[in-house]
C-alpha positions as CSV (number, residue, x, y, z in Angstrom):
1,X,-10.9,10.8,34.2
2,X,-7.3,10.4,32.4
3,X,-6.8,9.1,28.6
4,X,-4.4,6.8,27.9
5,X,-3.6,5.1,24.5
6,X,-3.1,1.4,24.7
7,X,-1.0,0.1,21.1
8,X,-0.9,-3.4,20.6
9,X,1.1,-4.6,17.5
10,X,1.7,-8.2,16.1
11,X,4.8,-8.6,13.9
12,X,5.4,-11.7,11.3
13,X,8.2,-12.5,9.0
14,X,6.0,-13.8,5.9
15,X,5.5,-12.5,2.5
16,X,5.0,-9.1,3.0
17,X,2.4,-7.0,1.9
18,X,3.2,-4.0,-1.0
19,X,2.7,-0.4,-0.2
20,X,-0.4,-1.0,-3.5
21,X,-1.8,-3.7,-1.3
22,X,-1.9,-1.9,1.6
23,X,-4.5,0.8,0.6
24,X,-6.6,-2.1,0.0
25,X,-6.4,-4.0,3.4
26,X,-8.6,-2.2,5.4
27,X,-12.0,-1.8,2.7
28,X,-14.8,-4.1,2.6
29,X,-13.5,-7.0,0.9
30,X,-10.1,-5.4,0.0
31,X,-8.0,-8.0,-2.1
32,X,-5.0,-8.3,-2.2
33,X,-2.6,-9.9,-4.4
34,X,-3.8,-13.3,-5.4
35,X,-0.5,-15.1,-6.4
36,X,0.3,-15.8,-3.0
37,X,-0.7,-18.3,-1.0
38,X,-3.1,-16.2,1.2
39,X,-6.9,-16.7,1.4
40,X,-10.1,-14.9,2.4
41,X,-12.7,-12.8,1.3
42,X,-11.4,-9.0,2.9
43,X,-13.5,-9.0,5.6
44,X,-11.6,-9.5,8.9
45,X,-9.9,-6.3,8.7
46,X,-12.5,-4.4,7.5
47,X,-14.1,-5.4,10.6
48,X,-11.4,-4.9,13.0
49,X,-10.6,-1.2,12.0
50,X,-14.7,-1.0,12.5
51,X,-14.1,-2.2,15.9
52,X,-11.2,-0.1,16.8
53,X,-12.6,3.4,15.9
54,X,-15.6,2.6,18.0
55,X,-13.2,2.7,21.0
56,X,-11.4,6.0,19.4
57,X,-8.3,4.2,17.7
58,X,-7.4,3.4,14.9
59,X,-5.3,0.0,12.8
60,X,-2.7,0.2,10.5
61,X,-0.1,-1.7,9.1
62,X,3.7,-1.4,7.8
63,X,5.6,-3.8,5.6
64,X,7.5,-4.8,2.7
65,X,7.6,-7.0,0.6
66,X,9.0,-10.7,1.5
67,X,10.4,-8.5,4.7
68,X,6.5,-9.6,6.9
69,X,4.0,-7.5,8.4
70,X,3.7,-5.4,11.2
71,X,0.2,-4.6,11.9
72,X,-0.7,-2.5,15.2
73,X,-4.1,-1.0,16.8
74,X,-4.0,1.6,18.9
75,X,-7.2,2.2,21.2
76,X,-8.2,5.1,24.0
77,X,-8.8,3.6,27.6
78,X,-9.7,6.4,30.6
79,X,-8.4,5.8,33.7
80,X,-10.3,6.4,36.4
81,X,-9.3,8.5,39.3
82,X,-8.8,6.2,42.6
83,X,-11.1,8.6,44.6
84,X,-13.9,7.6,42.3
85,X,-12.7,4.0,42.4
86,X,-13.5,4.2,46.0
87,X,-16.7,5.5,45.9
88,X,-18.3,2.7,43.7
């Protein structure tokens, strides 16, 4: 079998998140800056990147502030050769 990388990314144009913020995304209720109007308890990510490296990728995210957010995942698939496809 083949690997491939599958990246997946989902841009916004909101508040942006700073390059301090950031480093705290991805931790077990990581919070972030509480003057904006954002919620939540910095679990969702934490979860996701969990997620992610059980399939060998990993999450990340690049921004600025009030320029938004462009967070991507990327994940290893195997591709299965079409002679085995056959025989199943």
């Amino acid at each position: 079998m083949r690997r491939k990388k599958l990246e997946i990314s989902v841009k916004d144009t909101g508040i942006g998140i700073s390059k301090e913020d950031q480093r705290k995304l991805f931790k077990l209720f990581g919070d972030v800056d509480s003057s904006s109007n954002t919620h939540g308890i910095g679990l969702g990510l934490y979860m996701a990147k969990i997620l992610v490296a059980q399939f060998g990728g990993e999450i990340d995210v690049t921004s600025n502030v009030n320029e938004g957010a462009d967070f991507y995942y990327t994940i290893s698939l195997e591709e299965e050769n079409p002679k085995e496809m056959q025989k199943n």
